[in-house]
N, C-alpha and C positions, 0 to 999 in steps of 0.2 A: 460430518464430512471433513476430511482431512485437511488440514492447510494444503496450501503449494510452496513449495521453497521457491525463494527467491532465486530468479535466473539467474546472476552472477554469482550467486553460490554453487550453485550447478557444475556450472564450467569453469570454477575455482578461477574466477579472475576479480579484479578490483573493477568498480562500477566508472572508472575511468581508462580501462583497456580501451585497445587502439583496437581499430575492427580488424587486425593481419592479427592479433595477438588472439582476440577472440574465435578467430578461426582453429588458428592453431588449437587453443584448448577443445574445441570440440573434436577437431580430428585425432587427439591422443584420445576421448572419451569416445570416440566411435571404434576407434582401431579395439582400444581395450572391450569393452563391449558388445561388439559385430557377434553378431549369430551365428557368424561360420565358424566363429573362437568358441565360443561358448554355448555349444549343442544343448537343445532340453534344458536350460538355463533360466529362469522364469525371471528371476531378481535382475540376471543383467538384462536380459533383454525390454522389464521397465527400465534399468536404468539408458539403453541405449533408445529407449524412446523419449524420455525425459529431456537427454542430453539434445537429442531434434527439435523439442520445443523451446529449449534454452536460445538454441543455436539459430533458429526460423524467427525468434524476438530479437534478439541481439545483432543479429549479423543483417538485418536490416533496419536502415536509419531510422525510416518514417515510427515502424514500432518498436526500435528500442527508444525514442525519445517518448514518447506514449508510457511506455511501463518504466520508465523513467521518472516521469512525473507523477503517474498514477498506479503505477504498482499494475498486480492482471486486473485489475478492472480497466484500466486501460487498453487492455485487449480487446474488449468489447466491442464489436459494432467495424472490429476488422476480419481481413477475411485470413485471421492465425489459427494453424491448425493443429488441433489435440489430437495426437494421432495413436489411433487404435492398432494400426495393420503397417505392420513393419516395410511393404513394398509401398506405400504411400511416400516414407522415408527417400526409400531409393527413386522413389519418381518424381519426389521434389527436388531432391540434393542429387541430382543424376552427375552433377558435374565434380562430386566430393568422390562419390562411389564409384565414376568411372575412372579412377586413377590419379586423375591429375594433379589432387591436394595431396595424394599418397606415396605418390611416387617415388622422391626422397628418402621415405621412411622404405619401403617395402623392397626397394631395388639398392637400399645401403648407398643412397647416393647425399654428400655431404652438404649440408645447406651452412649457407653463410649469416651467423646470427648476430644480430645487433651488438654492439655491446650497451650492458645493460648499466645505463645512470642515473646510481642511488638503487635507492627501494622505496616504494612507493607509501604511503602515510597511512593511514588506519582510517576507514570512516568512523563516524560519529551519530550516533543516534540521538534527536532529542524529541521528547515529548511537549506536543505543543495543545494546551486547552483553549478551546474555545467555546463561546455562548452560540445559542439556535440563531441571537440576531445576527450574530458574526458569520455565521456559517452560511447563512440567508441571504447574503448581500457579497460577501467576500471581505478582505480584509486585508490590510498589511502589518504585521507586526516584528517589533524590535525581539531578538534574543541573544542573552550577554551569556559568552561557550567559553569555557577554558576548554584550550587545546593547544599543541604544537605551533610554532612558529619559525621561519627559516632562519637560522643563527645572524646575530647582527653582524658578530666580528668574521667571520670565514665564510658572510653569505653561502651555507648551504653546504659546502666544501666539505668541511669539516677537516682541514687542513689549518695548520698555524697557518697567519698570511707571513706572505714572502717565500714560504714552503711552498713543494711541487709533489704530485703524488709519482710513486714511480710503477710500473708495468709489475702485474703480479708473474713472480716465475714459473710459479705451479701451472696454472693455464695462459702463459704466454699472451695475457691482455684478453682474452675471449669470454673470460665471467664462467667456461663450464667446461667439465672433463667429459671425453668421451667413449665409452667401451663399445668395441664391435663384436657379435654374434653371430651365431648363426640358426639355423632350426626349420624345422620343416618349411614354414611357411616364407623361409627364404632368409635373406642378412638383415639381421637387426643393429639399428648403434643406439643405448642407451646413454642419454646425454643426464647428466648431472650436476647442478651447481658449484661451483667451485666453493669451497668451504674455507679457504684462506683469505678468500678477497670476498667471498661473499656475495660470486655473481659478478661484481664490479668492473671486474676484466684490471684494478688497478689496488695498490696497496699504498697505506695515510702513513708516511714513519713521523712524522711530525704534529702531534694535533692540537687540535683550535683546543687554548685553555677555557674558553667560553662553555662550550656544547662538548667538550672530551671526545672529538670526532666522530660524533653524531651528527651535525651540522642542522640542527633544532633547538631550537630550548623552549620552553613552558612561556605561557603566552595566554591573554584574554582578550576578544574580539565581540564584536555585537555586530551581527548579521541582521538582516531584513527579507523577511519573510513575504512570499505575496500567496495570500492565501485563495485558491479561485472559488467562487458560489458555490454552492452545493456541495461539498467534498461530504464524508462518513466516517463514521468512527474508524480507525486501522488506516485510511489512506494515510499516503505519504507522499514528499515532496524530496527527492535528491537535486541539491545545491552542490553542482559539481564543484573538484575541487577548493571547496571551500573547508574540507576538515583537516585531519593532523595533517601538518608537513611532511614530506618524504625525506628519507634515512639519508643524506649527504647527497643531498639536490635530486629526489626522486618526486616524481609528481605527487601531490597533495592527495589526501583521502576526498571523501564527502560529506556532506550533511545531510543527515536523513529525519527528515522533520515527519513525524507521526501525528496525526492530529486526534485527540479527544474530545469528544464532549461532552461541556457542563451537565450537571443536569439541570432543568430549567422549573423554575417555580409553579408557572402554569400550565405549561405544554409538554405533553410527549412526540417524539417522532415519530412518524410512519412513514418510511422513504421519505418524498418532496413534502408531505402532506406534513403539518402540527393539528393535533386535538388536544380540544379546550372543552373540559367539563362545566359545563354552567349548571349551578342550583339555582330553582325558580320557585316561588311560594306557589300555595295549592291555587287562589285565587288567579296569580299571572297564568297558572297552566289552562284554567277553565274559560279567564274573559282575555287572553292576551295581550300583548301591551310590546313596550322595545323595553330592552335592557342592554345593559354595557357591558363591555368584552372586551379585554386586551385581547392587543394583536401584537406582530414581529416589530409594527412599526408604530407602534404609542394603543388609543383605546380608538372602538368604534359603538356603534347600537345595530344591534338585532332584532328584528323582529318575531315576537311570538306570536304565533299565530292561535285563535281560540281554540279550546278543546287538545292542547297538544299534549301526546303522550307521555311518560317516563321515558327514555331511551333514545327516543328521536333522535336524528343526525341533521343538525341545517349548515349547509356549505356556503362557504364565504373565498370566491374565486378568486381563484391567483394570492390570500393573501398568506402561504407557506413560503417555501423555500427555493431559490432560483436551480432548475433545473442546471445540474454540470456538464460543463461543456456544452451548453444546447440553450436554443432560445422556451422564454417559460416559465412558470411557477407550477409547486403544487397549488393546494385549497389548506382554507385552518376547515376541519370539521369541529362541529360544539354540538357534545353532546348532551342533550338537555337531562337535566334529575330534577325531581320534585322534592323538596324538603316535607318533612312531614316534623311537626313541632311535638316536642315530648309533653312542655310545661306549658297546660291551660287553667286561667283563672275559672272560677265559677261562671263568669256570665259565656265565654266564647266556650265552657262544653253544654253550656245550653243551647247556645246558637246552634255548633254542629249538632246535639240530636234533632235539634227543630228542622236542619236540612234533611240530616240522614234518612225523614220519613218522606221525603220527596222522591218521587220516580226519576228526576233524573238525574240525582243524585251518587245510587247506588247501581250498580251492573242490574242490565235485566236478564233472564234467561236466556234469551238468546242470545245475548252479548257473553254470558257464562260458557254457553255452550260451544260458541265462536273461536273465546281462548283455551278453550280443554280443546277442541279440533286442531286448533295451531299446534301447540304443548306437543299432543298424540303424533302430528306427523313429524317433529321433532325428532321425539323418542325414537320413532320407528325408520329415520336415518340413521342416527345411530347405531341401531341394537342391529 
């Protein structure tokens, strides 16, 4: 199964876009896109469904904070929709399609754009391990990140101080040039960055000797991390603007903390659940008895019960891992093995033949014929 790319990759915005900016990006991705552009088109037409699902997590609070925190598992258990059939689109976003976010663009009418301050900082990815107990319970941890910091001397500017920046002339303070068109589908105006100020709408002639009118310089910080119960391998955590600083006062990146984990000496995971192999000598499996067992939270005793088989599974409630986001535990499952001893003295392979001629010892036939029944209808799901 294919990954899913991350929504703010999607809609080519940083994971601290303003929700008018994250609009704005999907409605250049839907314009581009739209099926009436791009006939018999199979590629755009995933892509312009893609960019609906981007836009139906983002462009609402409740689940972009969700996939925020939890990445699409976060999705889960809301009512977001993967959409197969391109008129679902037009019946949820009827208000994007019926004009009104379009109109600007399609009728050549001129919209007034912010100017834009700074550029925005880089997030940050860290890999963060953790133990089953950790992950079990939740956890807060320290981590020490080289990254970006806003210059001391030009706070951010990027300007000597005492300097002033002055209006770029090229685009007249506005950060972007704009070409006008035309073509069937009516007047188009292609809007562009401005490449002299860089967007900025403003130009540095004097700059911070500190950061050379970057208004950042290199920097180490230690954040704290709250890890919540239950997370999984691949979850992540975005610590907004907490990563690089932004290009002469642009809003900071993020921290995108990944979480691993360990492997664990005794336990494998299964979802909520841990399994613990326990070996038992032949004797505990035949007359029973307790034995000890670590668990998440130190050891406990189990009991065997007599006659227990190889294989066996005995559960041990709630003592896995705290269900995420939800009240609850899994179980530890232990699944029982029998040792069987290589090295016998002379007296104990006398012992065992003196058993081995006891009946109830050895399988009797119909217990033979009981596991060759099992075995058979085995096979014969399978085959």
């Amino acid at each position: 199964m294919a990954t899913k790319r991350d929504f703010y990759e999607i809609l080519g915005v940083p994971r601290n876009a303003s929700p008018e900016e994250i609009k704005k990006a999907y409605r250049k991705l839907a314009l581009q896109y739209h099926p009436d552009r791009n006939p018999n088109n199979k590629e755009a037409e995933d892509k312009f469904k893609e960019a609906a699902e981007a836009y139906e997590a983002l462009g609402d609070p409740t689940k972009r904070q969700r996939f925020d925190q939890y990445g699409h598992e976060g999705m889960r258990g809301t009512d977001f929709h993967s959409y197969t059939d391109i008129n679902d689109i037009f019946s949820n976003f009827g208000d994007i399609f019926g004009g009104s976010i379009f109109d600007d663009v399609l009728s050549g009418g001129r919209q007034q754009r912010r100017r834009a301050s700074g550029q925005a900082g880089s997030d940050l990815r860290v890999q963060l391990k953790l133990t089953l107990e950790e992950i079990a319970t939740g956890v807060e941890k320290k981590i020490k990140i080289k990254k970006s910091k806003t210059c001391h001397t030009c706070s951010g500017s990027g300007a000597k101080p005492g300097s002033a920046k002055t209006t770029c002339p090229h685009c007249g303070g506005t950060g972007e040039l704009r070409q006008v068109s035309r073509s069937m589908f009516g007047q188009f105006v292609n809007i562009t960055t401005c490449l002299h100020c860089g967007g900025e709408g403003q130009i540095i002639r004097d700059q911070c000797p500190t950061c050379s009118g970057e208004g950042r310089e290199g920097g180490e910080t230690t954040v704290k991390v709250n890890v919540p119960a239950g997370v999984s391998e691949g979850n992540y955590i975005a610590m907004q603007g907490q990563g690089n600083a932004g290009r002469r006062g642009g809003p900071a990146g993020d921290i995108i903390v990944e979480f691993q984990e360990l492997r664990h000496e005794h336990f494998v995971r299964n979802g909520d659940d841990i399994i613990y192999n326990a070996l038992i000598s032949f004797p505990e499996a035949v007359m029973g008895g307790d034995i000890e067992v670590p668990t998440l939270t130190g050891r406990s005793r189990v009991k065997i019960e007599p006659g227990t088989m190889p294989g066996k599974i005995l559960r041990m409630k709630e003592k896995g891992i705290q269900h995420l986001n939800s009240h609850g535990k899994g179980d530890q499952l232990i699944r029982v093995q029998v040792w069987v001893p290589t090295k016998l003295n002379a007296r104990e392979k006398e012992l065992l033949k003196e058993l081995s001629s006891s009946e109830h010892i050895v399988p009797s036939e119909e217990e033979k014929n009981a596991n060759k029944s099992f075995f058979e209808k085995v096979r014969n799901a399978f085959s």
